[in-house]
Structures are given as structure tokens and as C-alpha cells.
TORKOL-4160 file (C-alpha; in steps of 0.2 Angstrom, whole numbers, padded with zeros to 4 digits, m for minus):
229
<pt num="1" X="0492" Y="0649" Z="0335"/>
<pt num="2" X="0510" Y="0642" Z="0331"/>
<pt num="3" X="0513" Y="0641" Z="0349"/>
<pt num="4" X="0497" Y="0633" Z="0355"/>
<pt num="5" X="0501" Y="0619" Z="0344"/>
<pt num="6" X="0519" Y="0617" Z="0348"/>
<pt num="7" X="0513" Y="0618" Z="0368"/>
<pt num="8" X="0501" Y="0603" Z="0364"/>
<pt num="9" X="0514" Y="0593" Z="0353"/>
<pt num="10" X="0528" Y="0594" Z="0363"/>
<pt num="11" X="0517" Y="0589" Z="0378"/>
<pt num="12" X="0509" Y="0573" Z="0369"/>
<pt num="13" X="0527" Y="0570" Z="0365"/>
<pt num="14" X="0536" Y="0570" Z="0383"/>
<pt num="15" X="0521" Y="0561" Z="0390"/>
<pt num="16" X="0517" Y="0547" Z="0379"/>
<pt num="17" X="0517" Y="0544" Z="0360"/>
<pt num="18" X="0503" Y="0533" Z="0360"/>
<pt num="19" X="0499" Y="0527" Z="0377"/>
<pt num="20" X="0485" Y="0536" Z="0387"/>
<pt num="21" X="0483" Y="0538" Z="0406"/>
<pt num="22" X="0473" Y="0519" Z="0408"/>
<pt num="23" X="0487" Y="0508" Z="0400"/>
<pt num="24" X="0500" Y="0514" Z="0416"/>
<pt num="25" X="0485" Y="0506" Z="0425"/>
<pt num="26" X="0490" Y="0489" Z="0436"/>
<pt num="27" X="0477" Y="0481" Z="0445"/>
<pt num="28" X="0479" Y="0471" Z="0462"/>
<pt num="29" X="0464" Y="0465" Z="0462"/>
<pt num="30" X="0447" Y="0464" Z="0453"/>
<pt num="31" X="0431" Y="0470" Z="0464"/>
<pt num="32" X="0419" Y="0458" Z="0454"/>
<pt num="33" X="0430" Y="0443" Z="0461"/>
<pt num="34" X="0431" Y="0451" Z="0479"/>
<pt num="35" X="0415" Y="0449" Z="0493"/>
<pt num="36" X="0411" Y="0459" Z="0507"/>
<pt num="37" X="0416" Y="0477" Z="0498"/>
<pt num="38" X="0409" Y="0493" Z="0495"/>
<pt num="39" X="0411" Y="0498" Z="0477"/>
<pt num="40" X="0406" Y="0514" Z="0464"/>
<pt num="41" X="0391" Y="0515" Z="0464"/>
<pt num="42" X="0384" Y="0519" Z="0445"/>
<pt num="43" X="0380" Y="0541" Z="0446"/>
<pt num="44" X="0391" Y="0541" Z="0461"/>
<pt num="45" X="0407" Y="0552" Z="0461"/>
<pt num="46" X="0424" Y="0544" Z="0470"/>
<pt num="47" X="0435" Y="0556" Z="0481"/>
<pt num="48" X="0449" Y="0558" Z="0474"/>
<pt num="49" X="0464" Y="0568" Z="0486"/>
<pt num="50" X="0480" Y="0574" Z="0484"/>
<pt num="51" X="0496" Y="0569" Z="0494"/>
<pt num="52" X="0511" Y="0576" Z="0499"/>
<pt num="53" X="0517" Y="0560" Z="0512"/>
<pt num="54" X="0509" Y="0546" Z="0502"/>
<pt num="55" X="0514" Y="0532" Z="0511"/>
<pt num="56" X="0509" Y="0539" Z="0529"/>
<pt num="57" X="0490" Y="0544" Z="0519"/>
<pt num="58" X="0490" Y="0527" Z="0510"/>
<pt num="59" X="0491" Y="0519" Z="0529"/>
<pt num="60" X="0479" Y="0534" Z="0536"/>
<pt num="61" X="0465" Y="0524" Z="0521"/>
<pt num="62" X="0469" Y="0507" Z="0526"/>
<pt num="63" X="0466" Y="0508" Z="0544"/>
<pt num="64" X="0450" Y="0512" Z="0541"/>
<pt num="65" X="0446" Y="0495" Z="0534"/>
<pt num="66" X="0450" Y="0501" Z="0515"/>
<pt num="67" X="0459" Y="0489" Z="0504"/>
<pt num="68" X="0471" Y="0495" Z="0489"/>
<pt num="69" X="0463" Y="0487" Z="0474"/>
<pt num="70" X="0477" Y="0495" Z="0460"/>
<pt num="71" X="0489" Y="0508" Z="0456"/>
<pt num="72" X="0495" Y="0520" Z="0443"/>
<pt num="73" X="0512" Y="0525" Z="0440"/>
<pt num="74" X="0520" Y="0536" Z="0427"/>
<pt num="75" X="0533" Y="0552" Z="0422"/>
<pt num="76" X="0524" Y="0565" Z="0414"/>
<pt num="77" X="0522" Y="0583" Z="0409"/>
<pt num="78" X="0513" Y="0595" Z="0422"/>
<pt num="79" X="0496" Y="0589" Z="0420"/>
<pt num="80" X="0478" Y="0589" Z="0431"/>
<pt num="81" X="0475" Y="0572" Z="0432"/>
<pt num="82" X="0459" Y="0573" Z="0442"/>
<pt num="83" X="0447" Y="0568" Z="0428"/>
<pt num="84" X="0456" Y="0554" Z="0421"/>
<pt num="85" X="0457" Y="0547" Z="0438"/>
<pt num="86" X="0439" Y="0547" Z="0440"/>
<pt num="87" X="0437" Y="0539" Z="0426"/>
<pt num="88" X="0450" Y="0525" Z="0431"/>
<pt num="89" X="0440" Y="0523" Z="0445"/>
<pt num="90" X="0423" Y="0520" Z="0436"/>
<pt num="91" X="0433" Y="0507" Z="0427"/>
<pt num="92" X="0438" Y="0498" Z="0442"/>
<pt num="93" X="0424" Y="0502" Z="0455"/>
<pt num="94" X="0435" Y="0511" Z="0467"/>
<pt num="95" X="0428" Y="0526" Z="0480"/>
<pt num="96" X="0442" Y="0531" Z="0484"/>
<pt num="97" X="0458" Y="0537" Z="0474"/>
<pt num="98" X="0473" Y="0545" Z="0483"/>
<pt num="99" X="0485" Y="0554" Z="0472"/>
<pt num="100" X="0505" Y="0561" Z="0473"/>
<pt num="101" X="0513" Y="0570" Z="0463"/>
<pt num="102" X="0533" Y="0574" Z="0464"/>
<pt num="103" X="0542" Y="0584" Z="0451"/>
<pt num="104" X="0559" Y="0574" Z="0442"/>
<pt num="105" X="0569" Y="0583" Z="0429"/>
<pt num="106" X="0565" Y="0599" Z="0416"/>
<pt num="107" X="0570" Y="0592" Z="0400"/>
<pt num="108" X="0577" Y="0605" Z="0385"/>
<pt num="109" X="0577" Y="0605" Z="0366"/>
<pt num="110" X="0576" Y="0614" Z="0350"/>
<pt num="111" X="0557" Y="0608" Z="0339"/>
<pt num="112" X="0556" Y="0613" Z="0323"/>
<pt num="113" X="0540" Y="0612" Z="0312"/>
<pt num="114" X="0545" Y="0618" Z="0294"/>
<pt num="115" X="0554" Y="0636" Z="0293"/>
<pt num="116" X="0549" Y="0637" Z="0313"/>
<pt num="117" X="0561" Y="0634" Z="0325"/>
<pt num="118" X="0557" Y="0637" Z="0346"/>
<pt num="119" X="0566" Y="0630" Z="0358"/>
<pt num="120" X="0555" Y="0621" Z="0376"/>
<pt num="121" X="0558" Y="0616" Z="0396"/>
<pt num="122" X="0545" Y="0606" Z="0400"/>
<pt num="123" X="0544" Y="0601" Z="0418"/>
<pt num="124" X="0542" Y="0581" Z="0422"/>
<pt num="125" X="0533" Y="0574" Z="0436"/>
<pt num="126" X="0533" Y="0557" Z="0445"/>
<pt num="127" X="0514" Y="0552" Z="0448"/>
<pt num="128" X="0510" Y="0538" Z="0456"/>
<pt num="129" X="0487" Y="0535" Z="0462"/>
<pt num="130" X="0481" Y="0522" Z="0474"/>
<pt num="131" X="0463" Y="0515" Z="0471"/>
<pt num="132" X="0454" Y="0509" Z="0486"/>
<pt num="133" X="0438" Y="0502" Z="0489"/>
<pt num="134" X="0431" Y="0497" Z="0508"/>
<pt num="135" X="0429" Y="0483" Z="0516"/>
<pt num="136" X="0410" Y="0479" Z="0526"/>
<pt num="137" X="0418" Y="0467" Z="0539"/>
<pt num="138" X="0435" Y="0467" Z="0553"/>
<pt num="139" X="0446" Y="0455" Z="0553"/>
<pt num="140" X="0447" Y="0445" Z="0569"/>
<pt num="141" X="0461" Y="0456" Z="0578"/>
<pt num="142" X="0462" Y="0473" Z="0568"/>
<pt num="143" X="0478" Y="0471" Z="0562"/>
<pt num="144" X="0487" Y="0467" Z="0543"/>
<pt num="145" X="0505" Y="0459" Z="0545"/>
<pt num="146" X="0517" Y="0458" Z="0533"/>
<pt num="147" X="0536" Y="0449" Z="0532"/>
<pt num="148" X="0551" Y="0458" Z="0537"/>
<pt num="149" X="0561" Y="0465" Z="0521"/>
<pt num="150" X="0578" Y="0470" Z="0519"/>
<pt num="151" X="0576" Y="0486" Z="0525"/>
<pt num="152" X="0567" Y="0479" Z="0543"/>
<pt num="153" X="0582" Y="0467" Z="0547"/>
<pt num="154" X="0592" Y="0481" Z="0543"/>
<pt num="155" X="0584" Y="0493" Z="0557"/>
<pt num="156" X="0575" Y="0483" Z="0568"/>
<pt num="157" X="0592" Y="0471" Z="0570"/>
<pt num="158" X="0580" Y="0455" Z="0568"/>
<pt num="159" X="0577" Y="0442" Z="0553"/>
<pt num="160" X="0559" Y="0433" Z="0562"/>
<pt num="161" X="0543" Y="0441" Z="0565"/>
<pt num="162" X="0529" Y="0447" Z="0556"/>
<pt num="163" X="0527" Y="0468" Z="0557"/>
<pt num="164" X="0514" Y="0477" Z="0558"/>
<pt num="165" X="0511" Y="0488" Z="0543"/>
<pt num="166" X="0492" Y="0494" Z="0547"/>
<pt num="167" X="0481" Y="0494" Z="0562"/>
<pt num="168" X="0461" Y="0496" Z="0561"/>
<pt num="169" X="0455" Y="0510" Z="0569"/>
<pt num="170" X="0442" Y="0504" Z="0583"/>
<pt num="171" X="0447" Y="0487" Z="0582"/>
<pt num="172" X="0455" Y="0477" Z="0596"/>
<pt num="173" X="0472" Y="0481" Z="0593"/>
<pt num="174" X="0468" Y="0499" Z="0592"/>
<pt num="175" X="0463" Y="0499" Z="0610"/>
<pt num="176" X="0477" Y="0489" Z="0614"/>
<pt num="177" X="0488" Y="0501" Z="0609"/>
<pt num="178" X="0499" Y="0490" Z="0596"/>
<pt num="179" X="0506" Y="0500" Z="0582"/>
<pt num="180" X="0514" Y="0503" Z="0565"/>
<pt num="181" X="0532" Y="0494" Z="0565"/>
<pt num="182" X="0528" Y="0484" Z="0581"/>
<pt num="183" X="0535" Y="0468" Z="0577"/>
<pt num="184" X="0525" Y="0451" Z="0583"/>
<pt num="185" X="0535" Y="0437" Z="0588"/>
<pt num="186" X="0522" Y="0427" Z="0598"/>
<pt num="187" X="0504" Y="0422" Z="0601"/>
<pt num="188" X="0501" Y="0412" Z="0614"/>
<pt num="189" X="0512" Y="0398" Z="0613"/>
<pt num="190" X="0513" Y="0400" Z="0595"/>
<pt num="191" X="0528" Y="0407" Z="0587"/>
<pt num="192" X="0528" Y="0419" Z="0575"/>
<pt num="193" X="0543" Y="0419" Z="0564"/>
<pt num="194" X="0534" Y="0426" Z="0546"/>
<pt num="195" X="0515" Y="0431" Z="0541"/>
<pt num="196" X="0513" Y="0413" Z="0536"/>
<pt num="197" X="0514" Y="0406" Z="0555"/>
<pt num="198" X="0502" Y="0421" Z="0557"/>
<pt num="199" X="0490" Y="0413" Z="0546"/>
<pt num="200" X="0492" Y="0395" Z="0551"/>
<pt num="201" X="0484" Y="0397" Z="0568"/>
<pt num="202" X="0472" Y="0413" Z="0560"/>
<pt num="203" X="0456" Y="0402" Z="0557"/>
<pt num="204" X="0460" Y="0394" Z="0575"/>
<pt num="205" X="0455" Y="0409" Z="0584"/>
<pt num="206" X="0438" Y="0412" Z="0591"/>
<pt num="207" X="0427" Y="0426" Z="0594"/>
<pt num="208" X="0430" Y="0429" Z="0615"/>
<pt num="209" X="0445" Y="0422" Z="0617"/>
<pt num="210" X="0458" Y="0432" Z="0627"/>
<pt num="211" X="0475" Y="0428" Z="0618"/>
<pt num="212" X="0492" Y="0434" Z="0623"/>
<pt num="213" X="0502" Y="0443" Z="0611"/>
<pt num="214" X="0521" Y="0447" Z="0613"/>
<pt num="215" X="0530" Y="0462" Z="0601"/>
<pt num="216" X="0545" Y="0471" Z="0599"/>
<pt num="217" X="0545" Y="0489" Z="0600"/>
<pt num="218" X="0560" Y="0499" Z="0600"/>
<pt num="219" X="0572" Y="0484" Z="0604"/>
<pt num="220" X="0562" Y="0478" Z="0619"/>
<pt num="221" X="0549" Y="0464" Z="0621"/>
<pt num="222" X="0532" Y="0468" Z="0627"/>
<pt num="223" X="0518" Y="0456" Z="0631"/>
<pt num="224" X="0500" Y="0462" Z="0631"/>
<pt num="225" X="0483" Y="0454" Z="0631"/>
<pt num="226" X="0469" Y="0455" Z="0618"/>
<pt num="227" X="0450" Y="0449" Z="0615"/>
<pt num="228" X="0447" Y="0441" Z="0598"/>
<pt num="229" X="0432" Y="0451" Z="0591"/>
């Protein structure tokens, strides 16, 4: 019995002294504010799926017109975590939760509880969760741009341009074969140094339209041609 109490003290201890699985919690955005989504449905269970390449299974979501609607992100003890995601996403309306796990440091010492003395390695865990809820409508192109960060002028050799950091499958850009890290620098005779020139000519764009595109893709400029959907 000793043990089985030491086990569950010394866990509560290493994970949080008085914060539960919701307080790492950080939302991006909340669904009751958002339009044009598909949220929880009350009695409906979300899918919840474990990763071991997050970032490429976070883009795998997103390009099917999902949107991240909050994280979770903490160091912990070995833990199932399934539940309390669930239950997170009951809170926030997600359908969709994608999970990683990644083991950080075994961490030793002595507990002592009276005349008892037992010493512990308990192994400690970086967890991070993505919510997602999905979208009911494309965006005009099938695209989501972002700025160029340190790292992208760093590899790609350029400061200007928007980059690609999802593309909608079945969308117009799908077929046109752009992809992730593609870096747009023009459309039509619009320059495109950042994602706010992206925007600025965004609602200008209508539904037919051919527009001409140019990207950079591994150092060399290529110039395609797509419909506006």
C-alpha cells in the first residue's frame, strides 16, 4: 500500500502541484465567435490521434480545410492523456485533437514519508495537443501564406515573399501543383513582398478569373496560371 501511495505522490508532485491538464490550455480562437465551422456536436466523440512527426500531421489536417483552434503544451510524468483531451475538446468544440508526445529527462531522488524512505526515476515527457475544428467553405485559391521568418531567409536566401505553409487538397492550387515552401512573389502584376500585399489585392479576385502566379522553388522562378474558384 506504501508504494501505491508514494507512486501517486510522487507523480502529482513532478507533474503539477496544483494545476490540472485544462490550465496548460491556450486558445487561438473561440468557435462561438467563428462562422462557417463544424464544431462537437453534443454526444458526439472527437478523434483524437497520436503523432510521431507533428508538424508534417498538423499540415496533413490543415490541408483538409481544418483550422487549429488551440493548443496544449506541458512536461509531465508518463501519462494517458486521451481522456483529458476529450474533455478539453468538449470545452472548446473541437473534432479533431492531434497529439505528441516526446520523452525529456528522468529525474532522481530520495521521498521520505515518516520512518519510510524509497528512492524514484520517474521519466518526464514533452506533450504538446493540437485542437481543430473544420471549416464548411475554400478560400478563393486553396492556399494559407504566411511571412518569411528567420529561418526562411536563412534557407531560402531571400527576405520578400509570402510562403506557402499549407495547400487545400482539391482546390485550385492543388491541381496546379504549388506546394509547401513554395515562395510567391507575384500575382499578376501585383507584387508580393509579405502576406499583407497577399491580402490587399485578396477581396479583388473573382470567381473565373485566370490569374498569373509567379514562385520560387528551389532557387528558380516559376510562372503558372490558375482559376479563381
Amino acid at each position: 500500500m506504501k508504494k501505491i501511495w508514494f507512486s501517486i505522490i510522487i507523480s502529482t508532485i513532478l507533474f503539477s502541484s496544483c494545476e490540472t491538464f485544462s490550465n496548460f490550455y491556450k486558445s487561438w480562437y473561440d468557435v462561438n465567435e467563428l462562422k462557417n465551422i463544424i464544431v462537437l456536436q453534443e454526444g458526439e466523440e472527437p478523434k483524437i490521434f497520436r503523432s510521431s512527426n507533428i508538424d508534417d500531421d498538423v499540415n496533413e489536417i490543415l490541408s483538409n480545410n481544418y483550422i487549429i483552434i488551440g493548443t496544449t503544451s506541458f512536461n509531465g510524468p508518463d501519462d494517458n492523456i486521451t481522456n483529458s483531451i476529450k474533455e478539453q475538446c468538449r470545452k472548446n468544440g473541437a473534432t479533431i485533437a492531434l497529439y505528441g508526445k516526446e520523452y525529456t529527462d528522468t529525474r532522481s531522488g530520495i521521498y521520505r514519508s515518516g520512518n519510510y524512505y524509497s528512492s524514484y526515476n520517474i521519466r518526464r515527457y514533452d506533450y504538446t495537443v493540437y485542437y481543430f475544428v473544420q471549416r464548411t467553405f475554400l478560400p478563393a485559391l486553396g492556399w494559407r501564406l504566411a511571412n518569411l521568418n528567420n529561418e526562411d531567409r536563412r534557407v531560402f536566401q531571400r527576405n520578400t515573399g509570402a510562403i506557402v505553409f499549407v495547400v487545400l487538397k482539391n482546390t485550385s492550387v492543388f491541381y496546379a501543383n504549388i506546394v509547401r515552401n513554395d515562395i510567391i512573389v507575384r500575382i499578376n502584376e501585383h507584387i508580393i513582398n509579405n502576406v499583407d500585399d497577399y491580402w490587399d489585392i485578396y477581396d479583388k479576385l473573382i470567381t473565373g478569373d485566370i490569374i498569373e502566379v509567379e514562385y520560387i522553388r528551389n532557387n528558380r522562378s516559376n510562372i503558372i496560371k490558375i482559376k479563381v474558384e
